[in-house]
MDTraj code that builds the backbone (N, CA, C; nanometers):
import mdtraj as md
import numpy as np

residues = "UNK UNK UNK UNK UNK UNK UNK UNK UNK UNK UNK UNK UNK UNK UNK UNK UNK UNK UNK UNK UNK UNK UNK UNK UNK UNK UNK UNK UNK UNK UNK UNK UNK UNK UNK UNK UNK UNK UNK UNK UNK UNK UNK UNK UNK UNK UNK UNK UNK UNK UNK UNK UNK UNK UNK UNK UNK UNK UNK UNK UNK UNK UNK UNK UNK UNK UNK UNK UNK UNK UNK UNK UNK UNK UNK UNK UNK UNK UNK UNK UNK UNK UNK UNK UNK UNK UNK UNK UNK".split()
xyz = np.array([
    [0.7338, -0.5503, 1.1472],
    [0.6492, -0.6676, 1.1462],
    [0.6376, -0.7160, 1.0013],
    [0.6453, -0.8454, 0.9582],
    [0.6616, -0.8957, 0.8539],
    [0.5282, -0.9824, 0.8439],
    [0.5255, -1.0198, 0.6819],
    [0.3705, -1.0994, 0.7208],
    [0.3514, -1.2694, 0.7994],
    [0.4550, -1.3288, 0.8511],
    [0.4366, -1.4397, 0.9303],
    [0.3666, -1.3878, 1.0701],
    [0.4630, -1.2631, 1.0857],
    [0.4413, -1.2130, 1.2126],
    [0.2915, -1.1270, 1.2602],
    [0.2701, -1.0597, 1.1106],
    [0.1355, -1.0377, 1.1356],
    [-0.0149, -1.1230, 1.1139],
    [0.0421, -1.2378, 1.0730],
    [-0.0692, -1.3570, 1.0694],
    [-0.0731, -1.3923, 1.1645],
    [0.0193, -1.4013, 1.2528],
    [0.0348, -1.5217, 1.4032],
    [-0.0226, -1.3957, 1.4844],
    [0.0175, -1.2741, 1.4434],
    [-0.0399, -1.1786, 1.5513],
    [-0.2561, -1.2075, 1.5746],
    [-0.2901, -1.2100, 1.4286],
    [-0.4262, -1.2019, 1.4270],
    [-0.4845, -1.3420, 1.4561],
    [-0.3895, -1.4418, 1.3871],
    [-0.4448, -1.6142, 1.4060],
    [-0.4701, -1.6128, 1.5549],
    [-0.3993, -1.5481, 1.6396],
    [-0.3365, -1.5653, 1.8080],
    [-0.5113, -1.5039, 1.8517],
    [-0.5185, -1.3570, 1.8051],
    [-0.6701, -1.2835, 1.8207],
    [-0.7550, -1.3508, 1.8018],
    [-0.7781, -1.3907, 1.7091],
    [-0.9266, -1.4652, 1.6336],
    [-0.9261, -1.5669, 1.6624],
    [-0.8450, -1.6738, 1.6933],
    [-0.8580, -1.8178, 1.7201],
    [-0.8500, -1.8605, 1.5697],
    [-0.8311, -1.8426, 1.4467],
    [-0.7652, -1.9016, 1.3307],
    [-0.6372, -1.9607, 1.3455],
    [-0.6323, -2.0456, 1.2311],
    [-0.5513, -2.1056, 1.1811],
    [-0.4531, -1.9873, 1.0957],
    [-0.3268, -1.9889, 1.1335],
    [-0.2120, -1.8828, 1.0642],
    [-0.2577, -1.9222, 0.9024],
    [-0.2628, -2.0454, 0.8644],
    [-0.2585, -2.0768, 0.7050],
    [-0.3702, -1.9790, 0.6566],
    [-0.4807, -1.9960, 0.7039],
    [-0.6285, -1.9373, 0.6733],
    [-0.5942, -1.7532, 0.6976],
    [-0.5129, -1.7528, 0.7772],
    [-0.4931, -1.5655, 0.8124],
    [-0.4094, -1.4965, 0.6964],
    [-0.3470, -1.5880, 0.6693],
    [-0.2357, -1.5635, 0.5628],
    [-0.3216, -1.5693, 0.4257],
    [-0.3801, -1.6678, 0.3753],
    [-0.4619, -1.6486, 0.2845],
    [-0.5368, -1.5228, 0.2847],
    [-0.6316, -1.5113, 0.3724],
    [-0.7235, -1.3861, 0.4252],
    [-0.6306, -1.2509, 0.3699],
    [-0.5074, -1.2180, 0.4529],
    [-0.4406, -1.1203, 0.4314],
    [-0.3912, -1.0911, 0.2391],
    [-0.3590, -1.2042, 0.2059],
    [-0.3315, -1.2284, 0.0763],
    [-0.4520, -1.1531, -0.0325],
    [-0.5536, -1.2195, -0.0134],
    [-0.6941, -1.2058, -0.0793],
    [-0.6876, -1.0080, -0.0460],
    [-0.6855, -0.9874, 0.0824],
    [-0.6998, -0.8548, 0.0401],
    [-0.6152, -0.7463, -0.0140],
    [-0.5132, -0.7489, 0.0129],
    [-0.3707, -0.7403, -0.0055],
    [-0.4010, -0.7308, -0.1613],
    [-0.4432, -0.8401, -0.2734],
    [-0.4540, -0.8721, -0.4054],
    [-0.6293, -0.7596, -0.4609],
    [-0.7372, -0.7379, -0.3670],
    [-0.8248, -0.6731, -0.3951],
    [-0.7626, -0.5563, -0.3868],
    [-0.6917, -0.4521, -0.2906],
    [-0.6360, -0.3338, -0.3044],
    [-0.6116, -0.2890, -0.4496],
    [-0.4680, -0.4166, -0.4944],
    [-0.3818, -0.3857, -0.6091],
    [-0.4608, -0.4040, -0.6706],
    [-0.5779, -0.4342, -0.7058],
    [-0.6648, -0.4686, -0.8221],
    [-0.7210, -0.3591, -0.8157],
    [-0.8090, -0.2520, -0.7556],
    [-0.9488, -0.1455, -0.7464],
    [-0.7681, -0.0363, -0.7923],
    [-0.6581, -0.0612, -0.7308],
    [-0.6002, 0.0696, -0.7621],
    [-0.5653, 0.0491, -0.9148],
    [-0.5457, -0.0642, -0.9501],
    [-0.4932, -0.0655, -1.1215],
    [-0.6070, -0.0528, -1.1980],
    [-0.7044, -0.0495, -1.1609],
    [-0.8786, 0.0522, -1.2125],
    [-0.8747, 0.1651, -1.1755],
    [-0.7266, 0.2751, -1.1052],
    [-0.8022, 0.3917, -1.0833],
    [-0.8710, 0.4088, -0.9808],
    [-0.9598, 0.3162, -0.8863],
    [-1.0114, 0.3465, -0.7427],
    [-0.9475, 0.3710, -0.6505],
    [-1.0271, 0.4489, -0.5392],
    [-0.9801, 0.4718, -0.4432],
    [-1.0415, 0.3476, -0.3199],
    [-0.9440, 0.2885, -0.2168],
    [-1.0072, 0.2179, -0.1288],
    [-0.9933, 0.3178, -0.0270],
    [-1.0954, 0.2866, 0.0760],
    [-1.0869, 0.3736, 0.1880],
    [-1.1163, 0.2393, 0.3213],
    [-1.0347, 0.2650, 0.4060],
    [-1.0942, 0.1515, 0.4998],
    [-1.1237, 0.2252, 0.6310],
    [-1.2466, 0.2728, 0.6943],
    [-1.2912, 0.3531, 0.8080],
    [-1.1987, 0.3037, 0.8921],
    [-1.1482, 0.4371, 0.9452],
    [-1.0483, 0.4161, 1.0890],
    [-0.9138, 0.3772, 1.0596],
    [-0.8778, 0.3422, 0.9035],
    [-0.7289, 0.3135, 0.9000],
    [-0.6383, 0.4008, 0.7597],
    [-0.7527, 0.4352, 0.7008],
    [-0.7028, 0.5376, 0.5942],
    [-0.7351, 0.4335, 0.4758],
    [-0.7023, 0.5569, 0.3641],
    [-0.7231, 0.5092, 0.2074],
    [-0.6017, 0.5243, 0.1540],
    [-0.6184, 0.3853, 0.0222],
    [-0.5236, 0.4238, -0.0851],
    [-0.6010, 0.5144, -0.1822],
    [-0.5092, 0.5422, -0.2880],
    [-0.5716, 0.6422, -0.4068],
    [-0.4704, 0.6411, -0.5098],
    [-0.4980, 0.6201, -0.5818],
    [-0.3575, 0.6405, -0.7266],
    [-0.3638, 0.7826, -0.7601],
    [-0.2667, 0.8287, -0.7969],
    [-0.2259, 0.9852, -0.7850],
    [-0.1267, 0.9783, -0.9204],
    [-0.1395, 1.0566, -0.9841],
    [-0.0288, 1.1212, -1.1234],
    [0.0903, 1.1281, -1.0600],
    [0.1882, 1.0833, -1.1364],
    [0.3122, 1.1724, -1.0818],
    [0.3670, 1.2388, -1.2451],
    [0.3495, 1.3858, -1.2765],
    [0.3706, 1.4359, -1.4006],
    [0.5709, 1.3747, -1.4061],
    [0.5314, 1.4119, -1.5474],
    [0.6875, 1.4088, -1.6444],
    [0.8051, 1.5251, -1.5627],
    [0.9068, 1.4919, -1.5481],
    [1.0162, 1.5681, -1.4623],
    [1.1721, 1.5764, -1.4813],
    [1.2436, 1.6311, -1.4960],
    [1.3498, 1.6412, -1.5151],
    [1.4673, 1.6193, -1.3746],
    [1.5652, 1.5319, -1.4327],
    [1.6227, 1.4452, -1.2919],
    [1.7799, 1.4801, -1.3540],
    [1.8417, 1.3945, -1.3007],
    [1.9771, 1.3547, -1.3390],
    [2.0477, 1.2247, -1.3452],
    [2.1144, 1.1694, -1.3840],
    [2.1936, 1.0383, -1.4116],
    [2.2836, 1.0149, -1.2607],
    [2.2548, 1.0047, -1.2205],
    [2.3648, 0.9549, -1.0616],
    [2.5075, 0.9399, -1.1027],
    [2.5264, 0.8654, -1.1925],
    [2.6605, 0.7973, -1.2096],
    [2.7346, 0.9068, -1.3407],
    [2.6361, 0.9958, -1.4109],
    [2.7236, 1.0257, -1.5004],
    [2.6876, 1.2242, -1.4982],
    [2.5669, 1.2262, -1.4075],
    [2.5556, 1.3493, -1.3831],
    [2.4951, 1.4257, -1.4957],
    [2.4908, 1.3944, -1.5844],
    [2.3911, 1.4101, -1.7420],
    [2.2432, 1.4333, -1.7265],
    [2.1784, 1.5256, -1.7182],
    [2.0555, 1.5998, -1.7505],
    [1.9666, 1.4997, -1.7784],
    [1.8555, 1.4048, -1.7389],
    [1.7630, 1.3577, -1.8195],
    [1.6358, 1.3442, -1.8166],
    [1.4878, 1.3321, -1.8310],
    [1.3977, 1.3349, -1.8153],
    [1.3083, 1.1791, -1.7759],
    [1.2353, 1.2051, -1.6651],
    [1.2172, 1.1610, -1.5866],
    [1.0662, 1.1084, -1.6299],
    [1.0386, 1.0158, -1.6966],
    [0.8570, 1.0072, -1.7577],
    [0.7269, 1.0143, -1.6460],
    [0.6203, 1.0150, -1.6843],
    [0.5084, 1.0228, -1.5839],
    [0.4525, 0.9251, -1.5317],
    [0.4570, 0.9175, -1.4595],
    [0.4119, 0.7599, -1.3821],
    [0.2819, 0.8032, -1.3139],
    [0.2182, 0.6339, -1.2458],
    [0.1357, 0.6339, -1.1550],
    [0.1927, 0.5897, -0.9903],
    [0.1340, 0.6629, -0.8835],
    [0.1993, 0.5920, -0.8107],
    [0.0706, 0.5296, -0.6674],
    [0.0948, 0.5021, -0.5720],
    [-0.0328, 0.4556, -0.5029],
    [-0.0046, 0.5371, -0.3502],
    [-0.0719, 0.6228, -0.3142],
    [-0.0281, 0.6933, -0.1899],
    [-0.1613, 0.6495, -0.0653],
    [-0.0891, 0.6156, 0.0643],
    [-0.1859, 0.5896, 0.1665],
    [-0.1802, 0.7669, 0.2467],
    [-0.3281, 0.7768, 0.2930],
    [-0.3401, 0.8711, 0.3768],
    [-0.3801, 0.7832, 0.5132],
    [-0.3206, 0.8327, 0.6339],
    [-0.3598, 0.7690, 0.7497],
    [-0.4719, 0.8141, 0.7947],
    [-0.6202, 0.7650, 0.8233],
    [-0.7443, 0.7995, 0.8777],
    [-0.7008, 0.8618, 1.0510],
    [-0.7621, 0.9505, 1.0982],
    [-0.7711, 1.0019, 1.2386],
    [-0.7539, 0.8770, 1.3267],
    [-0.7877, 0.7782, 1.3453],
    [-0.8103, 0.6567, 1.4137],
    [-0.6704, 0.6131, 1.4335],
    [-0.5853, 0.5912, 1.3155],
    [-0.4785, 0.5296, 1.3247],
    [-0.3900, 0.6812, 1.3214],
    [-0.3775, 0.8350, 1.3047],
    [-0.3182, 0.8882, 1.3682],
    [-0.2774, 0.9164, 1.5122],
    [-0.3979, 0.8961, 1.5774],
    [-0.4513, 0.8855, 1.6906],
    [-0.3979, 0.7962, 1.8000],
    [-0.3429, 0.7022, 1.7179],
    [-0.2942, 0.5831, 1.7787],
    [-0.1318, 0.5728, 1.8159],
    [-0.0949, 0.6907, 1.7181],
    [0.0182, 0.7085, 1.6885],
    [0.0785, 0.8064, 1.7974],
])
top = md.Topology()
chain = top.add_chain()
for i, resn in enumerate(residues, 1):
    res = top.add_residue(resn, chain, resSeq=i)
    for name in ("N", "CA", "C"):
        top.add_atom(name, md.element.get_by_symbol(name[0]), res)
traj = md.Trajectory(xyz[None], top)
């Protein structure tokens, strides 16, 4: 499902306008990436949380040349699925 498809899915539910669902989705979509590039965790009851998580410094390899190299530490953003939406599954 792509996001046309999931606007028309909810516009269809709610009786909205797709333009207005799409915005809607947008707006939150943009609050997520914002609380996680502060470090927060969102949690949404019944569908799970994001959380930014370390990923330490690591040692990898070059694909193409097979050469030893080190891998720096990043941030990355991991969802856990809440019981609700395992459940569903």
């Amino acid at each position: 499902m792509n996001l046309s498809e999931l606007a028309q899915a909810i516009a269809t539910k709610t009786g909205s306008s797709q333009a207005d669902v799409k915005t809607t989705i947008a707006a939150v979509f943009d609050q997520i990436a914002d609380a996680a590039a502060r470090g927060e965790e969102v949690s949404i009851n019944g569908f799970g949380k994001f959380a930014v998580k370390d990923r330490p410094e690591r040692q990898g390899r070059n694909p193409s040349t097979g050469e030893a190299m080190t891998i720096a530490a990043s941030k990355k953003v991991a969802f856990t699925a809440a019981k609700g939406l395992k459940d569903k599954l």
